[in-house]
N, C-alpha and C positions, 0 to 999 in steps of 0.2 A: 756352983762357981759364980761367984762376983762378976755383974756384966761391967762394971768399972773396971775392972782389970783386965778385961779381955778385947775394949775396942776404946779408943782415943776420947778424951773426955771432951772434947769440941762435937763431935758427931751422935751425945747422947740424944739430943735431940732436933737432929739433922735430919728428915723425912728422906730423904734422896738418899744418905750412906744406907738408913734401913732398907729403903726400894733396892737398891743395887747389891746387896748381903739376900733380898728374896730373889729378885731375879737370878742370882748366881747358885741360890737353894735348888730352887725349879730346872734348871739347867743340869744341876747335876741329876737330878730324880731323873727327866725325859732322857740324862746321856744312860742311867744304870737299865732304864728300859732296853736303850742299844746293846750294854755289856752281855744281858740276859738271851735274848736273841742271839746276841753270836757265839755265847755257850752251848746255847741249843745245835746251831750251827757246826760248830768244834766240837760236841759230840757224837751227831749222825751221818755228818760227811767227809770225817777223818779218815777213815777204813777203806770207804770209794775213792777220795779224792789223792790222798797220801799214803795208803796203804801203811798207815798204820793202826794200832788196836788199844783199847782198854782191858785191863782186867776186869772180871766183875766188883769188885772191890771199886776199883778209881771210878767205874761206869753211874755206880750207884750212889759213889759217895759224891761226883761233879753233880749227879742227880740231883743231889738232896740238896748241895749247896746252891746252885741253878734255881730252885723251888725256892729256897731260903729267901734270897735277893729277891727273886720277884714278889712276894710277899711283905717282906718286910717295907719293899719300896709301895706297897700299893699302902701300908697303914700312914708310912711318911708323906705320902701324897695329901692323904685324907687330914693327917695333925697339919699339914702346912697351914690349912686355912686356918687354924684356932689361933694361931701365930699373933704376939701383941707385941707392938714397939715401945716396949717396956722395961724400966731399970729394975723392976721388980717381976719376977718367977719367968718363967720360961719365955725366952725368944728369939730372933732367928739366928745369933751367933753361936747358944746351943745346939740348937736343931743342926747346923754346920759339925758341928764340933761330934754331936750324936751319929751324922750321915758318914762321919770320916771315922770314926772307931766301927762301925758294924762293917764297913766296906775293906778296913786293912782287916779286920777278922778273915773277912771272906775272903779276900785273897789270900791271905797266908795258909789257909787251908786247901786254896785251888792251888797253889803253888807247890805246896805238901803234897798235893795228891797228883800231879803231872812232873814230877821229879826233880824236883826241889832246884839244886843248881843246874840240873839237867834241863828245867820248865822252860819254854818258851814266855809263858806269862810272868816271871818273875819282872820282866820292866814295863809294867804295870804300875808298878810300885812309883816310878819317879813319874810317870803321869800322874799319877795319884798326888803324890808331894807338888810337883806343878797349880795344882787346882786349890788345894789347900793352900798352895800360898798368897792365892789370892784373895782367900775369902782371912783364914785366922791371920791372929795378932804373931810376932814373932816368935815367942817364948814358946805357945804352943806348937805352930808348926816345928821349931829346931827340934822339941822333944818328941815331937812323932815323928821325922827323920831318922834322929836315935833310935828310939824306939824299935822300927823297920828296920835297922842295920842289926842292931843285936837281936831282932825275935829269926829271923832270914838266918841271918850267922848261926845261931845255934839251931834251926834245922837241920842247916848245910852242915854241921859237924855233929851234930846227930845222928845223920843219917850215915856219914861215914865211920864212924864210930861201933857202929851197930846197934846204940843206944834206941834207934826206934827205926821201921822196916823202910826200906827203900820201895818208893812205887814211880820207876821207868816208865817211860813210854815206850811200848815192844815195836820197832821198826824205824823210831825216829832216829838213834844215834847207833852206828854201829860196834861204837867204843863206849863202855859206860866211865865219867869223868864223875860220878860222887865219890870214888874211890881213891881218885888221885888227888892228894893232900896240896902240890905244888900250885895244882890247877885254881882248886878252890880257894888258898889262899892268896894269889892272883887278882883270880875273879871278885871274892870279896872287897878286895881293896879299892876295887876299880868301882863297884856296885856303889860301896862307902862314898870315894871322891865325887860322884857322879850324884849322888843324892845331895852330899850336902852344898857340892857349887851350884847346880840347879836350885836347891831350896834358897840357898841367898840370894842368889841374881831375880830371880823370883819374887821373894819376900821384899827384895829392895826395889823394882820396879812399885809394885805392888805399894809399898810404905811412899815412894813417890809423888805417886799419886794422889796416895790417902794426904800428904802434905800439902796439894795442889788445893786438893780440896776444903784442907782446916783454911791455906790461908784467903781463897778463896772466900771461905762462909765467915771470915773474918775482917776482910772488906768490904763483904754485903753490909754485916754488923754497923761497920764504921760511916758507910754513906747511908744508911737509916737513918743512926744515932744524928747525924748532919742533915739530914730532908728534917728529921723532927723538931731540931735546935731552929733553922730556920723557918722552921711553920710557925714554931712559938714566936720567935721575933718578929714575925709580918703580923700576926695576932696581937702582937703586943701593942707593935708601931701604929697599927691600921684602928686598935679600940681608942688608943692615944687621940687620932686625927679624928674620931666619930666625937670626942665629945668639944672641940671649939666649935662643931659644924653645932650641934644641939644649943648651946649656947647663942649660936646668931638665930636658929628658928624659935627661940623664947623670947627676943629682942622683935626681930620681924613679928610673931604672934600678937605681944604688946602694942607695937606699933597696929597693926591691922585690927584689933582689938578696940583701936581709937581713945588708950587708954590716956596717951600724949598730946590728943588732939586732934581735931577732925584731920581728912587727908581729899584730897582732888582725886577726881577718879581717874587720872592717869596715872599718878602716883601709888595709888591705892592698886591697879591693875599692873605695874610694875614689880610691885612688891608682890603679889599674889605669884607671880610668875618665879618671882625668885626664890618666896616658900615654895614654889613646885620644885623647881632644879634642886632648893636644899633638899627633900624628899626622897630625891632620886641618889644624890650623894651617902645618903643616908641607907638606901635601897644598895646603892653599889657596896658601902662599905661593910653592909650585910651579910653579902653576896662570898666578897673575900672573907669575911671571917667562918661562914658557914664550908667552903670550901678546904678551908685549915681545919675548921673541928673535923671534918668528914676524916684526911688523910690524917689527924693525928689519934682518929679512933677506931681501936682493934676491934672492938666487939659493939654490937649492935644492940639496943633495946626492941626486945624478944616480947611482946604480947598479942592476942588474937586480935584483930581489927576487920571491921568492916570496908571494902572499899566504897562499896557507894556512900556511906556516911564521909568517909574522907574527903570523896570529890565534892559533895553537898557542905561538907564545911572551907574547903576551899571558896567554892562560887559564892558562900555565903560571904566570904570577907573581901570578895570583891562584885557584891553585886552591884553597888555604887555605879564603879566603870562602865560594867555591863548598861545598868539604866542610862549610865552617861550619853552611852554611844550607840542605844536602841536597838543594841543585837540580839538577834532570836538566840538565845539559848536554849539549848536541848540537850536531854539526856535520856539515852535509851537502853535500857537493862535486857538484854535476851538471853540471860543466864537462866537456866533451869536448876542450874546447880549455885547455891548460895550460899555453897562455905568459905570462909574466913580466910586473910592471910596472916603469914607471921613475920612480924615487924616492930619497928623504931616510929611509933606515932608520929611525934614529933618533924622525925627527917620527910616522912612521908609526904606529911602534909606539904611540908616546901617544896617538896619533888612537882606533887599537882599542883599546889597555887602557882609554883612558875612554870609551867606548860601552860595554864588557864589564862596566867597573865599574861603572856606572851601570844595566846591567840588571839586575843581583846586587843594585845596594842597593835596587831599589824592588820585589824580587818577595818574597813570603813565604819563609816556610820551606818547603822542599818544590817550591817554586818550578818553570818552564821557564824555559829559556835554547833556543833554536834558532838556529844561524847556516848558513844554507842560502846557497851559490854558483851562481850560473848567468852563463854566458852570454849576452851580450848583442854586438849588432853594436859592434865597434871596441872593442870593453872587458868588464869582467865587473861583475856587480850582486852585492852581499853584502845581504844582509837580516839584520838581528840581531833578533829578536821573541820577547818573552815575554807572560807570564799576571799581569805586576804592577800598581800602581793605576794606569797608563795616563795619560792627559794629556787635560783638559777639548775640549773642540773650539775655545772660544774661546781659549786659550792658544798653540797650536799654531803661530798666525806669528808666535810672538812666545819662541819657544823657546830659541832660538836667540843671543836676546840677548844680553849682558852681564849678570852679576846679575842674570838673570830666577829666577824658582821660579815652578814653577806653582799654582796657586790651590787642588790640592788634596792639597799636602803643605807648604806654610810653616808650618805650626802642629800638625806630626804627626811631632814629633821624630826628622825625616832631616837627616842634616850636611849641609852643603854652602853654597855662597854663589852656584852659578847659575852658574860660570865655564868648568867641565868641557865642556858643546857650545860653547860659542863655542871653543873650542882647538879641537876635533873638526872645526868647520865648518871656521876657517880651514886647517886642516892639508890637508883633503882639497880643497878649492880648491883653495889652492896647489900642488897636483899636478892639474889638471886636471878636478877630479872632480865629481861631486856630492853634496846630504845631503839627504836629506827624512824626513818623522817621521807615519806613521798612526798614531791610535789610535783603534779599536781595533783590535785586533791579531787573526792568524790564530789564534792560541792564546787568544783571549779564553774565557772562562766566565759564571757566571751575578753573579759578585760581585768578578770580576777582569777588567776590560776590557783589560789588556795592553797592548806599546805594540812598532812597529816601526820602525827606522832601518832606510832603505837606502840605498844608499852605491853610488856608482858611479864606475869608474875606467878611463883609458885603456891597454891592454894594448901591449904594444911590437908 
């Protein structure tokens, strides 16, 4: 059977309708464990409790069906797991579809063998339709409804007929009613009405919701398709505004270059200044674009990568600073274990140069920097921690944000627009990982509380 035709083509590949089609699998397995036990039950304390009896015949035959059920639920337990969410060969709206044909079998035979329109189990049957209707597509439940109406039916007048043996239950009914023709065809009618307006109210709840859902996953659709249109556009505006800025630091290079003419060193240290701030516009506009590629890419470049070589080519491209500002940097490896992770080089590397940057600009001259490695189950922990002005305590969950600064540097002339940890966080995310931020730090002092990121990632 075509799984196109059997569940909504919006939910092919909707991970949640499949989860909620297994969850509602597993639910039926653990309720058939219930059914089984209180077959068991309805067999051996019928006689004590209600005085009444089985034939050897019906004794042996609930026997065998009772046996039946709990075995064939124990192999469905075991296929559930091979279960693939797949448009192609077997998956979980068969295995439904498989759990609901062996289960009316088995009724219809325990119903046959405790006396048919006589059976107390006979409204089983519209439980059974109930649960189906929530899992199959309409077509199929309406034709297992049918189905149960006509297989029931022709027991029930089977067995009045004489066409196959009647098996009573001796003590329950003191009138036997598979005899009387009025009765049965009554009863049937009512069995009928009773199956099919449960299975529509049912199936129509049920279809409700499945619509809730399409158009639900259909406005997720629509504001993706809209975060990605506008990622493109700030990408677009923001590479726009990167190249007039590049054009004045060719002009200022020239000028500082003395190619126009000597310059006064005030002049010449004005302009140095203002090649710096170009740097940083340049640094920020970076920043937002790296932030757009991030949210506009699904999949990650995938190769083995060393992390100490990463953080060593970080510190490499900013040793400069580092010399600038005379900070002990250190890096301490006490990994025993020195296998690899699996990662986007590239993003990586941006992840550490701006952790490394950012502990460089906030520490003094003379400054710490320590990046200590250790071991951790499943992964390795990097700690970056220095002795610079650290990060308020109320600030800290809020670090991380967009355009955040903390409260006690917006007004103590440090560049920056707050955007460098948000790159950081999503980067290491995005490889499975995590980021968190103490301050204060191992290296704190009595006027420098420090600040440490640790960073966690999963090792291949």
């Amino acid at each position: 059977m075509n799984m196109v035709s059997l569940i909504p083509p919006w939910a092919q590949h909707y991970e949640e309708f499949w989860d909620s089609i297994k969850a509602r699998n597993s639910w039926f397995i653990k309720l058939r464990y219930s059914a089984v036990l209180m077959l068991v039950v309805f067999l051996t304390s019928t006689r004590l409790l209600f005085r009444i009896s089985f034939t050897p015949t019906q004794f042996y035959a609930i026997s065998s069906i009772t046996l039946s059920i709990f075995l064939y639920n124990i192999i469905l337990t075991r296929l559930q797991k091979y279960l693939k969410n797949s448009e192609e060969g077997f998956n979980p709206v068969h295995f439904s579809i498989v759990q609901m044909i062996l289960d009316l079998y088995a009724l219809c035979l325990l119903v046959y063998y405790t006396g048919g329109i006589e059976s107390p189990l006979f409204l089983l049957f519209i439980f059974h339709m109930v649960i189906g209707s929530m899992i199959l597509p309409r077509f199929v439940i309406y034709s297992s409804a049918c189905l149960v109406i006509i297989v029931f039916s022709a027991i029930v007048f089977a067995e009045h007929f004489g066409l196959i043996v009647h098996h009573g239950i001796a003590g329950f009914l003191k009138f036997p009613f598979y005899n009387n023709l009025s009765f049965i065809c009554v009863s049937l009618a009512v069995f009928a009405f009773v199956i099919i307006i449960t299975v529509m109210l049912a199936n129509e709840m049920a279809n409700r919701l499945y619509k809730m859902e399409e158009n639900l996953l259909d406005s997720l659709d629509k504001l993706n398709a809209a975060e990605i249109e506008k990622e493109n556009y700030i990408t677009g505006v923001v590479h726009e505004i990167k190249t007039p800025i590049s054009a004045v630091q060719s002009y200022l290079d020239l000028i500082l270059g003395k190619y126009l003419g000597p310059l006064s060193s005030e002049i010449e240290t004005r302009l140095k200044r203002t090649r710096a701030r170009s740097d940083e516009a340049i640094q920020m506009i970076n920043n937002i674009l790296k932030i757009s590629r991030l949210k506009l890419l699904d999949d990650l470049g995938k190769e083995e990568l060393d992390v100490k070589r990463l953080i060593g080519s970080a510190h490499e491209k900013l040793k400069m600073q580092i010399e600038a500002k005379e900070i002990n940097f250190t890096l301490i490896d006490n990994r025993k274990n020195k296998r690899k992770i699996l990662g986007d080089k590239f993003l990586l590397e941006i992840g550490f140069s701006n952790i490394i940057s950012n502990t460089i600009k906030y520490v003094d001259k003379y400054g710490k920097v320590v990046i200590t490695m250790n071991d951790i189950a499943d992964g390795i922990e990097l700690m970056f921690c220095d002795n610079g002005v650290g990060i308020p305590a109320g600030d800290i969950d809020s670090i991380f944000q967009e355009f955040f600064r903390g409260s006690n540097i917006r007004h103590k002339g440090y560049e920056g627009v707050g955007l460098g940890l948000t790159v950081v966080k999503q980067i290491f995310t995005k490889h499975g990982g995590t980021i968190r931020v103490e301050s204060p730090s191992s290296l704190q002092d009595e006027t420098h509380p420090g600040t440490c990121f640790i960073i966690t990632l999963p090792i291949i």
